[in-house]
C-alpha positions, 0 to 999 in steps of 0.5 A: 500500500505504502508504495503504491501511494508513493507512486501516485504521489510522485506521478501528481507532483511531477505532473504539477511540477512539470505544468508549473514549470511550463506555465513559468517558462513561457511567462519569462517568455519561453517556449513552455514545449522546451521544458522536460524535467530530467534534473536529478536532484529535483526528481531525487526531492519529489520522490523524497517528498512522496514517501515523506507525505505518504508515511504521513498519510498511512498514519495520519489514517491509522491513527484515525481509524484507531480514535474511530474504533475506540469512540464506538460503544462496546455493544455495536452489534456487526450488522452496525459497525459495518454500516458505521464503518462505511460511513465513517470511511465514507464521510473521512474520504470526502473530506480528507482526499480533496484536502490532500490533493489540493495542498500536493499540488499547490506544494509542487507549483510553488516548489516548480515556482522557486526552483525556476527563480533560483536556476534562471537567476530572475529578479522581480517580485512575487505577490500571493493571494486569489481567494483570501478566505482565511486571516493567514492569508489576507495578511500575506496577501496584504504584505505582497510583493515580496522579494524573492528571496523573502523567506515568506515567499512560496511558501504555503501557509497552511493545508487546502490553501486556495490561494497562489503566489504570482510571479512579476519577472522583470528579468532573467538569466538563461530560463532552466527548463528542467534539466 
């Protein structure tokens, strides 16, 4: 199961990285068909990142079965705890599948994001917002732009996070298409 989840997890963050990618190569000005992401150390970090997150989630769901078996009363009868067991299982995954997928991918193009700015040497600026829904990020919002080399920059505040960080390019050195 572990190494099933981590080779999704690594085919969604390479596809997210790699779309990132494109997306900010053809901003600075390039041509986003140039990208093909064969750079080992970032591969080497996605992977790293995958099994790292997917640990987390086996435990994260262990532990939560564990606190939903505990919590049943001791006179469930089977018939009940099957149904009980679908639905909570079924609520749970409605809820904790879009929260997973939303924060990996918005990891992985803010990770795309910064790695171009540091290999392709540009300056400019980078602003975050879109949504604004919670206080965390109207703050970060209204503090934008940020240098990039602000810590804060490309960093996701918190899990779900609908909002994103927007490059402002005023320059670049040679772009780095992934390799």
């Amino acid at each position: 199961m572990l190494d099933d989840l981590v080779a999704l997890l690594i085919a969604v963050n390479l596809s997210a990285y790699t779309q990132s990618l494109r997306d900010t190569v053809e901003q600075a000005g390039g041509d986003p068909s140039s990208v093909a992401l064969t750079n080992e150390d970032v591969a080497a970090q996605i992977e790293g990142h995958a099994q790292t997150t997917a640990e987390g989630i086996i435990t994260t769901a262990e532990s939560d079965v564990q606190a939903f078996l505990d919590g049943l009363p001791d006179d469930v009868s089977t018939d009940e705890l099957d149904q009980l067991i679908t639905e909570w299982s079924t609520s749970r995954a409605a809820w904790k599948n879009p929260h997973i997928s939303i924060s990996e991918l918005a990891l992985a193009v803010a990770q795309a994001q910064k790695d171009f700015v540091t290999r392709s040497d540009v300056t400019g600026s980078v602003s975050f917002g879109g949504s604004e829904t919670c206080d965390v990020c109207i703050e970060i919002a209204g503090n934008s732009p940020y240098a990039l080399d602000d810590p804060v920059a490309f960093l996701i505040p918190h899990p779900q996070c609908g909002d994103e960080w927007t490059l402002d390019i005023t320059s670049t050195g040679d772009l780095w298409t992934g390799d």
